[in-house]
PyMOL Python script that loads the backbone (N, CA, C, O; Angstrom):
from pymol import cmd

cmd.read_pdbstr("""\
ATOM      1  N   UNK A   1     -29.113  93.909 178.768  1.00  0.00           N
ATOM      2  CA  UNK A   1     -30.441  93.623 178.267  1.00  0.00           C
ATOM      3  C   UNK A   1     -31.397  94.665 178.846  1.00  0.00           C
ATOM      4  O   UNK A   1     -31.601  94.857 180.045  1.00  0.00           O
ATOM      5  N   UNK A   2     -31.791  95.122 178.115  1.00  0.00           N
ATOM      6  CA  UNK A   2     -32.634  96.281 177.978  1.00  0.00           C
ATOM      7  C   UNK A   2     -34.586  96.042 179.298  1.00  0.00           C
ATOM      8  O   UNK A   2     -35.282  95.126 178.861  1.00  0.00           O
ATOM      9  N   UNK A   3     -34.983  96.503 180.123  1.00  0.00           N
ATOM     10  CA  UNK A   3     -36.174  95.930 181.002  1.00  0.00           C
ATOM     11  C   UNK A   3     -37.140  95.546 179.530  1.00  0.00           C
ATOM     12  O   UNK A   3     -37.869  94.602 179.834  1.00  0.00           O
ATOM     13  N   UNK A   4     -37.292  95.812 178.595  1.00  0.00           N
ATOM     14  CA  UNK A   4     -38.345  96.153 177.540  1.00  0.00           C
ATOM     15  C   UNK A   4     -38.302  94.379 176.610  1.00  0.00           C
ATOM     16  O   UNK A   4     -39.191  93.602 176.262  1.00  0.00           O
ATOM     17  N   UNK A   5     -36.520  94.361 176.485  1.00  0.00           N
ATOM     18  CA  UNK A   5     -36.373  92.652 176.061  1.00  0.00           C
ATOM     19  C   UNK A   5     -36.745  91.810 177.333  1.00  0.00           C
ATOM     20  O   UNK A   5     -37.236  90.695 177.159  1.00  0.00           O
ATOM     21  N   UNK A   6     -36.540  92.277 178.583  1.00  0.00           N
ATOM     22  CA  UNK A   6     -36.520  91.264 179.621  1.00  0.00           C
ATOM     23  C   UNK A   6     -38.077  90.906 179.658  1.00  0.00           C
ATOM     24  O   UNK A   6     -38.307  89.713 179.854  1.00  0.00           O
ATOM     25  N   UNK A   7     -39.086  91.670 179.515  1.00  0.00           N
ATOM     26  CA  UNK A   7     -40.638  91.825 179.354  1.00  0.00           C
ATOM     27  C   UNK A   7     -40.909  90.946 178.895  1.00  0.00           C
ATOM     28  O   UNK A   7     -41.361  89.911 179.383  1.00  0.00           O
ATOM     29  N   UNK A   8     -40.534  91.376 177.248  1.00  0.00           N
ATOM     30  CA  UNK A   8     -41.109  90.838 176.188  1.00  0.00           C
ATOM     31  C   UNK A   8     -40.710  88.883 176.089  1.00  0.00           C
ATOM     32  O   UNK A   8     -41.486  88.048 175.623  1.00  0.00           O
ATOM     33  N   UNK A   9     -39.556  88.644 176.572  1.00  0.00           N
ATOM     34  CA  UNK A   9     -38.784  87.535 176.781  1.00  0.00           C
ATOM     35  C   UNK A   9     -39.580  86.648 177.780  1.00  0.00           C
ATOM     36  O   UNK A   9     -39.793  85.459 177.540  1.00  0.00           O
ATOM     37  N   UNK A  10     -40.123  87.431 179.199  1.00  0.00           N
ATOM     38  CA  UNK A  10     -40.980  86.449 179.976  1.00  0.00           C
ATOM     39  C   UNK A  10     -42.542  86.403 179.609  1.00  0.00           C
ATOM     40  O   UNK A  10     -43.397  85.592 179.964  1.00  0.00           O
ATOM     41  N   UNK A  11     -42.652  87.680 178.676  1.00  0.00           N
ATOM     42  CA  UNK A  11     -43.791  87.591 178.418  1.00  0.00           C
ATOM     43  C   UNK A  11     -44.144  86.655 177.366  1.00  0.00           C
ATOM     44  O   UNK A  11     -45.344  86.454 177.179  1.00  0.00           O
ATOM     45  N   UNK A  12     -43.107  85.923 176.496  1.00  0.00           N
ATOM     46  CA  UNK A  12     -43.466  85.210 175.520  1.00  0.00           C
ATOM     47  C   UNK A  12     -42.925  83.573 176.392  1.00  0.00           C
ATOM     48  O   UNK A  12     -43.169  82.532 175.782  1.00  0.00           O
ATOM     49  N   UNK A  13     -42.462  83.513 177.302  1.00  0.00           N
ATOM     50  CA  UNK A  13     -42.056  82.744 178.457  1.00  0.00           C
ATOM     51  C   UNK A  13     -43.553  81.698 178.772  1.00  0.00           C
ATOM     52  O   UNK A  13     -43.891  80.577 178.393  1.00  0.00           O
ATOM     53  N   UNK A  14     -44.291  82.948 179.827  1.00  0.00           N
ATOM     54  CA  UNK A  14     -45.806  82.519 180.095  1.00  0.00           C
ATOM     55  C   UNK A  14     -46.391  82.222 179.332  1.00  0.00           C
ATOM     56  O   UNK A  14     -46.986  81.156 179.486  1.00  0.00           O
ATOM     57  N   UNK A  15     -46.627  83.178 177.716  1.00  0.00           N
ATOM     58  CA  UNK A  15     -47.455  82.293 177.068  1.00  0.00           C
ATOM     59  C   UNK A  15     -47.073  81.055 176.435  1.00  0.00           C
ATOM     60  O   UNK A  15     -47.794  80.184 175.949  1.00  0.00           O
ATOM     61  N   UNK A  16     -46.075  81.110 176.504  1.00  0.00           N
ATOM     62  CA  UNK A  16     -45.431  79.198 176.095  1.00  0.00           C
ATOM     63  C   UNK A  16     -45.878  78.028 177.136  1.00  0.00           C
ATOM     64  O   UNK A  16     -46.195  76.872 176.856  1.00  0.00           O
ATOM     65  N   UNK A  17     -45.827  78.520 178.151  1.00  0.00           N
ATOM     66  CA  UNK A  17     -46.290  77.639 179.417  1.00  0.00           C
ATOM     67  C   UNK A  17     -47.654  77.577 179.347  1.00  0.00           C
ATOM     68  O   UNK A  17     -48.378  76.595 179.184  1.00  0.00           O
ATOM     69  N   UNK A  18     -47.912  78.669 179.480  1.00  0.00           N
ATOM     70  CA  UNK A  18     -49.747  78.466 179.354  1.00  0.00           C
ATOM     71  C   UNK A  18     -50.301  77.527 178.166  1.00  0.00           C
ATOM     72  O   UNK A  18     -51.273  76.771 178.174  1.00  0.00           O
ATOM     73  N   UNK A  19     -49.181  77.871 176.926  1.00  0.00           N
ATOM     74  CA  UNK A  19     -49.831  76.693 175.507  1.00  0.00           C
ATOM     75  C   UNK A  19     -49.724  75.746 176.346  1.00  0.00           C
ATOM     76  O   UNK A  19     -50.753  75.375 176.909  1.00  0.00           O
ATOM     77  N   UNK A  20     -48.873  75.314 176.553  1.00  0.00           N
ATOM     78  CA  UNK A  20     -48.695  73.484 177.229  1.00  0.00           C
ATOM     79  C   UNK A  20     -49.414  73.175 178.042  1.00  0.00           C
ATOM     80  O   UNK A  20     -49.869  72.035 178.144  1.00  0.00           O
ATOM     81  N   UNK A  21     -49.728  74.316 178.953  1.00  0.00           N
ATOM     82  CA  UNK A  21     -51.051  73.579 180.228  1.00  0.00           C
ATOM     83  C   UNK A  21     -51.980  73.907 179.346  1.00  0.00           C
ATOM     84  O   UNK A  21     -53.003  73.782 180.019  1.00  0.00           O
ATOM     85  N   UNK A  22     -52.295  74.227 178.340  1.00  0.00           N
ATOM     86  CA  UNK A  22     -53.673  74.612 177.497  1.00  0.00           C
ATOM     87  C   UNK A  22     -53.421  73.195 176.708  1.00  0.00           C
ATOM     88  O   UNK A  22     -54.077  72.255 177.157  1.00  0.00           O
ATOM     89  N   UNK A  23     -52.918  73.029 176.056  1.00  0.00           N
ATOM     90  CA  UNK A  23     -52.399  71.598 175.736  1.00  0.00           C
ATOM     91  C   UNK A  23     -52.433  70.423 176.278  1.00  0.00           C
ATOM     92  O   UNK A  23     -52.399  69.530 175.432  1.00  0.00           O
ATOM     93  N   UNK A  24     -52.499  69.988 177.583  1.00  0.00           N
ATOM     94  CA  UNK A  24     -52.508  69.140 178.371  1.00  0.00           C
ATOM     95  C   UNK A  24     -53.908  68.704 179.036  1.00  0.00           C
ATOM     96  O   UNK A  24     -54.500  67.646 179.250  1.00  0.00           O
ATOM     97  N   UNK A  25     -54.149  70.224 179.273  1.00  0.00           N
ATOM     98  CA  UNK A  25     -55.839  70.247 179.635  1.00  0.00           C
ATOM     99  C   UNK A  25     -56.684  69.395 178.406  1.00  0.00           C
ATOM    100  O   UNK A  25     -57.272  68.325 178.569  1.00  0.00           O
ATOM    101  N   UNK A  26     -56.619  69.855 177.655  1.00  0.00           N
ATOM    102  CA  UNK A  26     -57.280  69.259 176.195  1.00  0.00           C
ATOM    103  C   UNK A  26     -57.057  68.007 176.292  1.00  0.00           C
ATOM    104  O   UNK A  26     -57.955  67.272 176.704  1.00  0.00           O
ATOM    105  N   UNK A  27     -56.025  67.588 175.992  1.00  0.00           N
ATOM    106  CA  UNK A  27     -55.512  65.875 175.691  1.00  0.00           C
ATOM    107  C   UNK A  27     -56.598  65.459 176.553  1.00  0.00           C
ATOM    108  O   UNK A  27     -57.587  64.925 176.052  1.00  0.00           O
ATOM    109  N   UNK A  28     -56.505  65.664 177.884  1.00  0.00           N
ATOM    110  CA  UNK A  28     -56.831  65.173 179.243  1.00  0.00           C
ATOM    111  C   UNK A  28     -58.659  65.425 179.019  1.00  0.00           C
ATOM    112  O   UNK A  28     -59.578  64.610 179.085  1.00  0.00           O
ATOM    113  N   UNK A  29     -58.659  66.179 178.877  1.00  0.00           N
ATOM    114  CA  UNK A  29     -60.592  66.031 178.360  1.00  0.00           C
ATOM    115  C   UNK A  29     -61.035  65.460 176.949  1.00  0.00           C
ATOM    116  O   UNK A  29     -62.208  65.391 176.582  1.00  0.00           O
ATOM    117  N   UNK A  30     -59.968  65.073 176.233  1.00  0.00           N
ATOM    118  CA  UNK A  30     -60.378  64.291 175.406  1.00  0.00           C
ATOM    119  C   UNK A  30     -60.356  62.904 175.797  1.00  0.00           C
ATOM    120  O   UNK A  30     -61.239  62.221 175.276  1.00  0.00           O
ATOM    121  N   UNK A  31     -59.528  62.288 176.623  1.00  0.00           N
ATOM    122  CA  UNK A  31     -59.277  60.938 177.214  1.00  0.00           C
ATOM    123  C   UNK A  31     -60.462  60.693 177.594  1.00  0.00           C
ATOM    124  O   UNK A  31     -61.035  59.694 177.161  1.00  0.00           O
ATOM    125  N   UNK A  32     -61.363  61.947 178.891  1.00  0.00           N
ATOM    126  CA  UNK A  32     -62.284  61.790 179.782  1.00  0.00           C
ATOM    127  C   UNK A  32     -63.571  61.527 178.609  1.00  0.00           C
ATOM    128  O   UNK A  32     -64.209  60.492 178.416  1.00  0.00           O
ATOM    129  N   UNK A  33     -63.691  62.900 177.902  1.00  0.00           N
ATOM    130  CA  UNK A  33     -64.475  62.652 176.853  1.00  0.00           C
ATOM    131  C   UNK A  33     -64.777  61.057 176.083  1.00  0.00           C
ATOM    132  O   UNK A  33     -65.846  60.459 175.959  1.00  0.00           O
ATOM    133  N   UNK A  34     -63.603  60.728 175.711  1.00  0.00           N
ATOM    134  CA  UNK A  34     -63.579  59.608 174.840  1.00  0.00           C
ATOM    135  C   UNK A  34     -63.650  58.131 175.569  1.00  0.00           C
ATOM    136  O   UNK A  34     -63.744  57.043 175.003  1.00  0.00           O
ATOM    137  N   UNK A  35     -63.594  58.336 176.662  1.00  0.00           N
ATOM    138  CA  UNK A  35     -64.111  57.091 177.685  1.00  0.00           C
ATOM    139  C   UNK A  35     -62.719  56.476 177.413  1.00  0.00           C
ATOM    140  O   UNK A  35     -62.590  55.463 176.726  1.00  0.00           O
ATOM    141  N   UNK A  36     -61.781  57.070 177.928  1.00  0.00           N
ATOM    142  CA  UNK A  36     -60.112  56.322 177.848  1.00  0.00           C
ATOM    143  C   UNK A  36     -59.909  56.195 179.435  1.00  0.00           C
ATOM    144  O   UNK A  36     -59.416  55.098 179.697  1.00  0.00           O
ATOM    145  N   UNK A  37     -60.121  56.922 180.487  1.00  0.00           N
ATOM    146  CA  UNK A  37     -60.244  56.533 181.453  1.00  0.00           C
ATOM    147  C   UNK A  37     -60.745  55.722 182.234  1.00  0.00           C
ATOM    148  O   UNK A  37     -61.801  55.336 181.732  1.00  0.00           O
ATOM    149  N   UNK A  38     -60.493  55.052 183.594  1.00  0.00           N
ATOM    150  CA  UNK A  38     -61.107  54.440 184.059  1.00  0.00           C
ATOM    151  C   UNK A  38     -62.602  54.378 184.968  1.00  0.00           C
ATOM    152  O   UNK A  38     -63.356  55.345 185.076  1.00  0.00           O
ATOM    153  N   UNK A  39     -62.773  53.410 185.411  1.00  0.00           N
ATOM    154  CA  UNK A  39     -64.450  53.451 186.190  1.00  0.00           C
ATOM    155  C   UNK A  39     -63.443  54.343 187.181  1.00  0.00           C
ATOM    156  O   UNK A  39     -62.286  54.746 187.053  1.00  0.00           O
ATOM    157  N   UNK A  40     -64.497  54.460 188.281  1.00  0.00           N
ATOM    158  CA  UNK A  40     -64.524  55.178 189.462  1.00  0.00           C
ATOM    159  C   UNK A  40     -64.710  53.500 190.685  1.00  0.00           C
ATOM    160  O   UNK A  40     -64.635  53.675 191.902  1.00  0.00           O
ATOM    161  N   UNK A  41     -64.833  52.713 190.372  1.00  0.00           N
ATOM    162  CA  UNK A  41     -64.727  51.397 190.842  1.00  0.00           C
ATOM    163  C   UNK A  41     -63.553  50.778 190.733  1.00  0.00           C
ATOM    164  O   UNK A  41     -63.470  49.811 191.491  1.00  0.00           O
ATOM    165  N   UNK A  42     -62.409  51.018 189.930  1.00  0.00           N
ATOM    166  CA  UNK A  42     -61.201  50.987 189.255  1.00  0.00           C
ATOM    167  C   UNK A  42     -60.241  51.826 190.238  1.00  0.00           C
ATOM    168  O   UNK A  42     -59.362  51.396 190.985  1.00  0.00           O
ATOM    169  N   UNK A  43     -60.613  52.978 190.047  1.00  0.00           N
ATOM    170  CA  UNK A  43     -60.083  54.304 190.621  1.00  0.00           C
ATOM    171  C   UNK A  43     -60.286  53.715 192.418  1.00  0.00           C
ATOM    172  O   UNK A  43     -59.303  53.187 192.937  1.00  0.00           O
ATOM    173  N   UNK A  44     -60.835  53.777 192.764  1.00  0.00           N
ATOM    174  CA  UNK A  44     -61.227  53.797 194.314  1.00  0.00           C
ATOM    175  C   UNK A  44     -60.396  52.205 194.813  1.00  0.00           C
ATOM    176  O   UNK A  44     -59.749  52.171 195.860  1.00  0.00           O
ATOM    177  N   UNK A  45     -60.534  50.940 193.892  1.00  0.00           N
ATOM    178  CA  UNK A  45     -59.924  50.018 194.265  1.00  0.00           C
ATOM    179  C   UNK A  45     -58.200  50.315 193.959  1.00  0.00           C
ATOM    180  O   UNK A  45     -57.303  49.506 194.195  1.00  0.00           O
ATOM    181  N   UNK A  46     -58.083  51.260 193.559  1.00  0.00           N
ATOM    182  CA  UNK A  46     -56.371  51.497 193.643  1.00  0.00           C
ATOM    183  C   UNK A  46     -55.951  52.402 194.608  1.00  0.00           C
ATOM    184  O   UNK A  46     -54.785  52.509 194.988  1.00  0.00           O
ATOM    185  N   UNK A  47     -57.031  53.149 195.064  1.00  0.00           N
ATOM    186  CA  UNK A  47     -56.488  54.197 196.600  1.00  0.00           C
ATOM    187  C   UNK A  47     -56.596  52.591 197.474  1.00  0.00           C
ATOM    188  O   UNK A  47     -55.618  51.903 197.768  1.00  0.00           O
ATOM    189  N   UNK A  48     -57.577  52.362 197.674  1.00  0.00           N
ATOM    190  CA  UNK A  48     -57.706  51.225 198.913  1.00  0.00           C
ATOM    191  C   UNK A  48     -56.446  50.002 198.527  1.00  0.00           C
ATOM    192  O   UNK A  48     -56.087  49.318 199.486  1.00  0.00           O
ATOM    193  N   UNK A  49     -56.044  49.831 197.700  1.00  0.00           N
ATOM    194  CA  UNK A  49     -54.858  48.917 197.604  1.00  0.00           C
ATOM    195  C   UNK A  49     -53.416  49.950 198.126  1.00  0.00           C
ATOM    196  O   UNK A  49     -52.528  49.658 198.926  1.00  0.00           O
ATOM    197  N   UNK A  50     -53.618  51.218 197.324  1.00  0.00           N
ATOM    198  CA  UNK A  50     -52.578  51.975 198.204  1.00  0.00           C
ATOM    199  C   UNK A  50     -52.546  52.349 199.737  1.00  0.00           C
ATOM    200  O   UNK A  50     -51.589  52.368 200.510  1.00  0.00           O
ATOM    201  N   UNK A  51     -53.720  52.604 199.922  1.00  0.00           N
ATOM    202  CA  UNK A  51     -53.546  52.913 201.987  1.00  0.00           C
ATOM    203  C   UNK A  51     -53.254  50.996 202.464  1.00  0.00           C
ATOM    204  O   UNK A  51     -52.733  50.809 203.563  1.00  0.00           O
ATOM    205  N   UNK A  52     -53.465  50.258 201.958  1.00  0.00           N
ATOM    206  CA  UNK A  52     -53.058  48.696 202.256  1.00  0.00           C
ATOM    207  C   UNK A  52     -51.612  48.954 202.331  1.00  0.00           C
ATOM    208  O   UNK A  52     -51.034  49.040 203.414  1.00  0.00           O
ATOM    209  N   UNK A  53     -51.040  49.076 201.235  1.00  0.00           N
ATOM    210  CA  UNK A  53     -49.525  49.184 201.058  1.00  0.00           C
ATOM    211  C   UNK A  53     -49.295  49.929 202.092  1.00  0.00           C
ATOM    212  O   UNK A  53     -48.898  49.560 203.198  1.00  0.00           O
ATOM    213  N   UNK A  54     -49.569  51.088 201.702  1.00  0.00           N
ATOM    214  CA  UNK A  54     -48.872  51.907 203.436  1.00  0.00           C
ATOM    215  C   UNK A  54     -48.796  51.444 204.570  1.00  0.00           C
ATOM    216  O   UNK A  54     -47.794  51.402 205.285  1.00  0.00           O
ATOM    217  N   UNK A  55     -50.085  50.986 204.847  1.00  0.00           N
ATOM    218  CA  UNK A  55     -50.417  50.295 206.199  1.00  0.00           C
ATOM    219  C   UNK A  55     -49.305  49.006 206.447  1.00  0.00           C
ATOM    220  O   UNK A  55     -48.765  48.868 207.545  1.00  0.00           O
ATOM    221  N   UNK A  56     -49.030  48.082 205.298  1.00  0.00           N
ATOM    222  CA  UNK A  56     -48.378  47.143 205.554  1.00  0.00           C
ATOM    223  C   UNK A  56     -46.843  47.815 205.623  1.00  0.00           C
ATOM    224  O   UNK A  56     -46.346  47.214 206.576  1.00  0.00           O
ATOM    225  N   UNK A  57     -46.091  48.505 205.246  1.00  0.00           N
ATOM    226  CA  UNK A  57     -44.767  49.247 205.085  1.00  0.00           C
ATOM    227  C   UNK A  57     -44.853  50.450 205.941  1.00  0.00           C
ATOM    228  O   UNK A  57     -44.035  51.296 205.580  1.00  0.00           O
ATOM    229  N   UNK A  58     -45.499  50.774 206.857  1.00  0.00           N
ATOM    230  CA  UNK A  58     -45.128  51.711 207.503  1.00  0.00           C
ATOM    231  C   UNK A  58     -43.947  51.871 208.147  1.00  0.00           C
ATOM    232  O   UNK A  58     -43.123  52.784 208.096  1.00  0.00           O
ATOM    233  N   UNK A  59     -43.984  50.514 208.971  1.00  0.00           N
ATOM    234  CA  UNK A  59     -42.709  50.390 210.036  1.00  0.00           C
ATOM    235  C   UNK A  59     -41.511  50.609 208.819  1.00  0.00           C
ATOM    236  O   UNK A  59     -40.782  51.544 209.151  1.00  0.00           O
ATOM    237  N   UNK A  60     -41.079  49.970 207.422  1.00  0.00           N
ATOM    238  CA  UNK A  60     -39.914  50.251 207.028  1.00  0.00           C
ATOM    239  C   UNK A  60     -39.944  51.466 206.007  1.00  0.00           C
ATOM    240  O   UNK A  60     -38.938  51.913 205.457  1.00  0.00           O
ATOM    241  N   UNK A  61     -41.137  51.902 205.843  1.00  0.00           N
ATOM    242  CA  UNK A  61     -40.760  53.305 205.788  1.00  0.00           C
ATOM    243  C   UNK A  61     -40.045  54.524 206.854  1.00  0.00           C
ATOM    244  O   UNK A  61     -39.223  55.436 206.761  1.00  0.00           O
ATOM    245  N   UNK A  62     -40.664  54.088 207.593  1.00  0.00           N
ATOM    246  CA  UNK A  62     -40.056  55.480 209.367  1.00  0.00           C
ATOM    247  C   UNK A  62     -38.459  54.604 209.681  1.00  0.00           C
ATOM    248  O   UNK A  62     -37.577  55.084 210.394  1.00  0.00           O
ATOM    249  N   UNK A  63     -38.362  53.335 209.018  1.00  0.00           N
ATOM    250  CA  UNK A  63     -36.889  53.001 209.494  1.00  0.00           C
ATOM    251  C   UNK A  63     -36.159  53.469 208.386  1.00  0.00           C
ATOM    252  O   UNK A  63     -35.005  53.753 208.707  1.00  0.00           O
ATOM    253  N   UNK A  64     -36.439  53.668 207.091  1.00  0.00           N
ATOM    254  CA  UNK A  64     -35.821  54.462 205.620  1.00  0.00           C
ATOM    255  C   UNK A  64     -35.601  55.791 205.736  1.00  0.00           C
ATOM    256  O   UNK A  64     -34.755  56.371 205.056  1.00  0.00           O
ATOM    257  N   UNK A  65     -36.703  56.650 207.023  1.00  0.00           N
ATOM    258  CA  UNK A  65     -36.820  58.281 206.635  1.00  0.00           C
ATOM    259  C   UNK A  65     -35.637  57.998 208.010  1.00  0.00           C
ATOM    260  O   UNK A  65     -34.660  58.667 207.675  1.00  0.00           O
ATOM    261  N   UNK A  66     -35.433  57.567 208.871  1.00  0.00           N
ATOM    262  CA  UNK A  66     -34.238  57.287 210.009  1.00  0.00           C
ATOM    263  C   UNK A  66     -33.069  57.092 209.419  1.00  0.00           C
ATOM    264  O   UNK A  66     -32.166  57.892 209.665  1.00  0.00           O
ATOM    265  N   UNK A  67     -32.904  56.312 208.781  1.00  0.00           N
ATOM    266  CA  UNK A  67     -31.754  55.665 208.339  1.00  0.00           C
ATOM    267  C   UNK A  67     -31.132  57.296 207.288  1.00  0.00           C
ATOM    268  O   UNK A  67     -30.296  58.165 207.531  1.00  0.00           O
ATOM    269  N   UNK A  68     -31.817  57.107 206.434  1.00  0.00           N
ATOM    270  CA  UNK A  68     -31.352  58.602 205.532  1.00  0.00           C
ATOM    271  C   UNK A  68     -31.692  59.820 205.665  1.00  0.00           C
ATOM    272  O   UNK A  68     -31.038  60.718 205.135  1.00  0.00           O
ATOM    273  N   UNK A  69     -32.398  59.969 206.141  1.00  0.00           N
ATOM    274  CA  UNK A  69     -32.552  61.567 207.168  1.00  0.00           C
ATOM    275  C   UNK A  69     -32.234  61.598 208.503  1.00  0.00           C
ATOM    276  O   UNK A  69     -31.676  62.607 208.934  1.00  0.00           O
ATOM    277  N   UNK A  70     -32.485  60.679 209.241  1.00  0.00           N
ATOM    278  CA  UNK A  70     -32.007  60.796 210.635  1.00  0.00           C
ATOM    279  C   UNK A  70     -33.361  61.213 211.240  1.00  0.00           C
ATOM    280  O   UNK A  70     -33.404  61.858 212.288  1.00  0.00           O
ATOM    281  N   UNK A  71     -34.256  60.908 210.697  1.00  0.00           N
ATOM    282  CA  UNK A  71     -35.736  61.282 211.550  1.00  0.00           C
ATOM    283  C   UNK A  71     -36.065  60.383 212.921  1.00  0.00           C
ATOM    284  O   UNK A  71     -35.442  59.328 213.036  1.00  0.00           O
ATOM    285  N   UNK A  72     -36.785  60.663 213.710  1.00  0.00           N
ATOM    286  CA  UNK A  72     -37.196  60.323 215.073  1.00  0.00           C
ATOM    287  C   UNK A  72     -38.593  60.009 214.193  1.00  0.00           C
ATOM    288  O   UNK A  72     -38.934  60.575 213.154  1.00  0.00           O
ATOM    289  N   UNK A  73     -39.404  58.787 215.016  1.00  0.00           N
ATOM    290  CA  UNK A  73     -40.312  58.295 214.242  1.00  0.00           C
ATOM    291  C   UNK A  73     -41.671  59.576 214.604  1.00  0.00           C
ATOM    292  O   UNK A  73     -42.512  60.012 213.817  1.00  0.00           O
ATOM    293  N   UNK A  74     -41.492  59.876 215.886  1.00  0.00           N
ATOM    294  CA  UNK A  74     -42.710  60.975 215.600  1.00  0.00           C
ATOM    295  C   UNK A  74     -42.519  61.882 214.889  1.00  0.00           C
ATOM    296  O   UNK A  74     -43.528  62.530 214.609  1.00  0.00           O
ATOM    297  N   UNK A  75     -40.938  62.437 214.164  1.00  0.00           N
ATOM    298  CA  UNK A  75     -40.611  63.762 213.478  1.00  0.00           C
ATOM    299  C   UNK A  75     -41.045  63.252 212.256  1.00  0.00           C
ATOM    300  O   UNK A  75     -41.213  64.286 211.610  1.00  0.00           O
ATOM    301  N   UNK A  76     -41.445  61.969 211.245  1.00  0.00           N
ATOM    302  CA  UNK A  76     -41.147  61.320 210.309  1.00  0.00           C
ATOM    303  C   UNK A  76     -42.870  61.674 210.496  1.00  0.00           C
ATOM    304  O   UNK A  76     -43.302  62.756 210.099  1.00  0.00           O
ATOM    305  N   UNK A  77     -43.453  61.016 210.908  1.00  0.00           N
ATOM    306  CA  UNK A  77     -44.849  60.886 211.218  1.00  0.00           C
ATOM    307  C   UNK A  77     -45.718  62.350 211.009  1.00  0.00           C
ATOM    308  O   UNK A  77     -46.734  62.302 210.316  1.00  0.00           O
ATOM    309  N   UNK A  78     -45.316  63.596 211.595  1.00  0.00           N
ATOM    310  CA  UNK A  78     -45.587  64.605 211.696  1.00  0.00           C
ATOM    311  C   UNK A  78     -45.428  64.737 210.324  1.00  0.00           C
ATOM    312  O   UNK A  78     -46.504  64.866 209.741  1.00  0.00           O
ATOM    313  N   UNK A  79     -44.170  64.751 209.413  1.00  0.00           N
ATOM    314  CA  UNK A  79     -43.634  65.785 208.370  1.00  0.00           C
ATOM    315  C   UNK A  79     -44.328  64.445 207.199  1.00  0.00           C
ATOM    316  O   UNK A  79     -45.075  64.863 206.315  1.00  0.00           O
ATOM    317  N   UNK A  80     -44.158  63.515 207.231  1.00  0.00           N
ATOM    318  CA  UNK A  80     -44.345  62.381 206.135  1.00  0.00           C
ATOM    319  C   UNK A  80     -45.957  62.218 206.362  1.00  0.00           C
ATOM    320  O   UNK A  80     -46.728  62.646 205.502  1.00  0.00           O
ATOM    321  N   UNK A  81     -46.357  61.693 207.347  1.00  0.00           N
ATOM    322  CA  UNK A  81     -47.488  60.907 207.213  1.00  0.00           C
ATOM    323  C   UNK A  81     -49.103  62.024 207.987  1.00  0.00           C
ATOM    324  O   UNK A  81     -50.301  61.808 207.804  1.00  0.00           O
ATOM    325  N   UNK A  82     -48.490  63.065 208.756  1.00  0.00           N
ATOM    326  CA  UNK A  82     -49.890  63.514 209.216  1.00  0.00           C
ATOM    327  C   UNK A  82     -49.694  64.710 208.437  1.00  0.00           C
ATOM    328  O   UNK A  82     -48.613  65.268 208.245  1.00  0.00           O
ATOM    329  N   UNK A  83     -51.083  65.143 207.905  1.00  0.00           N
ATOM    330  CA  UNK A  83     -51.732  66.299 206.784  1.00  0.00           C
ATOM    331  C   UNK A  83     -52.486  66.661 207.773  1.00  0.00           C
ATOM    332  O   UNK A  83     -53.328  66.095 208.470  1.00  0.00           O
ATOM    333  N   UNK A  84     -51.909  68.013 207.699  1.00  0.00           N
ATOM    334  CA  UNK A  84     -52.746  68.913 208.539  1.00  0.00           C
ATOM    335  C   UNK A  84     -53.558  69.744 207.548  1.00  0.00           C
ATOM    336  O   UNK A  84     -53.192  69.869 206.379  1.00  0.00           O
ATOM    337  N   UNK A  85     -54.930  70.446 208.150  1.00  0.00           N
ATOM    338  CA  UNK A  85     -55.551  70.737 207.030  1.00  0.00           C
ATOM    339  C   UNK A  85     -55.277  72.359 206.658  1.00  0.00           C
ATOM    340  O   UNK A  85     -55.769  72.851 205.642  1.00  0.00           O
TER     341      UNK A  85
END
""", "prot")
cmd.dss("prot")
cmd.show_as("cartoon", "prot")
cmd.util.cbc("prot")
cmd.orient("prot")
C-alpha cells in the first residue's frame, strides 16, 4: 500500500469520526435546546444520591479492588478514590 492510499484512507478515517462527533454534538443540543433534559435540581439530586452510595459501599468496594486485584486499601484509595488535580 502505497503512503498516498495510506493518507487518503486515514484521511477519510478522521473525517468519518469527526461526522459522528459532529453528529452527536447536534442531537445533544437539540435535546438541550428542546428542553429534553433535566432541571439542574434533578441533576445535582443524582450526584448527592451518588456520593451517598459511595459513602455507604466504600468498605465493599476496597474489599472487591482486594479480592480481584490484590490492592492494599491505601493502594485502592490512592488509584480508585483520591483525584489528584
Amino acid at each position: 500500500m502505497s503512503a498516498a492510499t495510506m493518507a487518503a484512507g486515514a484521511a477519510a478515517a478522521g473525517a468519518e469520526a469527526g461526522g459522528a462527533l459532529g453528529e452527536t454534538v447536534r442531537e445533544l443540543r437539540e435535546a438541550y435546546e428542546g428542553g429534553r433534559t433535566r432541571s439542574l435540581a434533578w441533576r445535582q439530586a443524582q450526584l448527592r444520591g451518588l456520593l451517598r452510595l459511595l459513602k455507604e459501599k466504600e468498605m465493599e468496594a476496597f474489599q472487591a479492588l482486594h479480592k480481584d486485584l490484590g490492592k492494599h486499601h491505601a493502594e485502592a484509595y490512592r488509584d480508585e478514590v483520591c483525584v489528584a488535580p
